[in-house]
C-alpha positions in Angstrom: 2.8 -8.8 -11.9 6.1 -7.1 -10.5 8.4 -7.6 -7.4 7.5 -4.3 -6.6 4.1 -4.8 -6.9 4.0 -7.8 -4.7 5.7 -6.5 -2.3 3.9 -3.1 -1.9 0.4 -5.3 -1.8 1.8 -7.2 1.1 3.0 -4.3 3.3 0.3 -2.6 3.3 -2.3 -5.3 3.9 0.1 -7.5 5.8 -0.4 -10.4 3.9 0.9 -11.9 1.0 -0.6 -14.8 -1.1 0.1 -18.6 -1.9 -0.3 -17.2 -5.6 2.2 -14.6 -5.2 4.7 -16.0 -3.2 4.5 -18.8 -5.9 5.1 -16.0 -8.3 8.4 -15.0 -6.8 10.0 -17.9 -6.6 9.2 -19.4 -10.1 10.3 -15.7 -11.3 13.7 -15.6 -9.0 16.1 -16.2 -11.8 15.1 -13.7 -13.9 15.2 -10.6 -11.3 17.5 -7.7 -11.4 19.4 -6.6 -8.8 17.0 -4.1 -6.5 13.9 -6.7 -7.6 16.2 -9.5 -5.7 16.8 -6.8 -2.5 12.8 -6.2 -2.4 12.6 -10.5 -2.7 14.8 -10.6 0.2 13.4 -7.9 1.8 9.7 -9.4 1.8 11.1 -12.9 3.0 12.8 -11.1 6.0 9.8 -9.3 6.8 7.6 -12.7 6.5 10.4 -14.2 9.1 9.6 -11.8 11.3 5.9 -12.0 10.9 4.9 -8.7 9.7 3.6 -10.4 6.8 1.4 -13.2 7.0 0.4 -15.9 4.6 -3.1 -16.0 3.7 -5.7 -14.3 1.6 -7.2 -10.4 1.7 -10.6 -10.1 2.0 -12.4 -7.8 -0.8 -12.7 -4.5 0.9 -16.9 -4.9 0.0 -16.8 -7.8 2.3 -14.5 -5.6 4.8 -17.3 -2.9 4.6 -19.7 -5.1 4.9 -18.8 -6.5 8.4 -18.5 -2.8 9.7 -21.9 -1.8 8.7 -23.1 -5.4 10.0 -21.5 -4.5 13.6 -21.7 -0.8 13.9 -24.8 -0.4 12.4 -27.2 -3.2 12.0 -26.7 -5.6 15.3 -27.0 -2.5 17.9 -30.3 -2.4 16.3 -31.6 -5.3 16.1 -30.3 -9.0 18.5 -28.0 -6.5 20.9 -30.0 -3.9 21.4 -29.9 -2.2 24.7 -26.5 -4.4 25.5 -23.1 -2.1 25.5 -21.5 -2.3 21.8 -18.8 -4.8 21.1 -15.6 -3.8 19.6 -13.8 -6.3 17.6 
C-alpha cells in the first residue's frame, strides 16, 4: 500500500478506511516529501468532509441493490405503484 494509493481510493469513492487511515499514520515517519503533501492533503479533505470514514461496499453488492430496485421490486411487491428513486 502507498500514499498515493490511499489517497486516490478515497477520492474517488469518498471514503477512506479505519485500516487505511491506520496505515498512514503508523507509516508517517517514513514518507517523502510529496507522500507527506498527499497525507495532508487527504486529512484536509476528511476536515472538510469530502471524505468519510467508513467502509466501500463491493461493487457486486452495489450492483446487486440496482438490479434489486430497478428491476426486480417494480415487478413484483410495488408493482403498479410509481418507482422509487433512492
Amino acid at each position: 500500500m502507498t500514499v498515493g494509493e490511499v489517497f486516490l481510493e478515497s477520492i474517488s469513492s469518498g471514503v477512506i478506511t479505519e485500516h487505511e487511515i491506520s496505515w498512514v499514520t503508523s507509516h508517517q515517519g517514513a514518507f517523502a516529501r510529496h507522500e507527506e503533501a498527499l497525507a495532508l492533503r487527504l486529512g484536509r479533505l476528511v476536515d472538510e468532509g469530502q471524505i468519510n470514514l467508513g467502509c466501500r461496499l463491493p461493487s457486486r453488492l452495489v450492483q446487486h441493490k440496482l438490479v434489486l430496485n430497478e428491476w426486480i421490486e417494480p415487478l413484483g411487491r410495488r408493482r403498479g405503484t410509481a418507482a422509487v428513486c433512492a
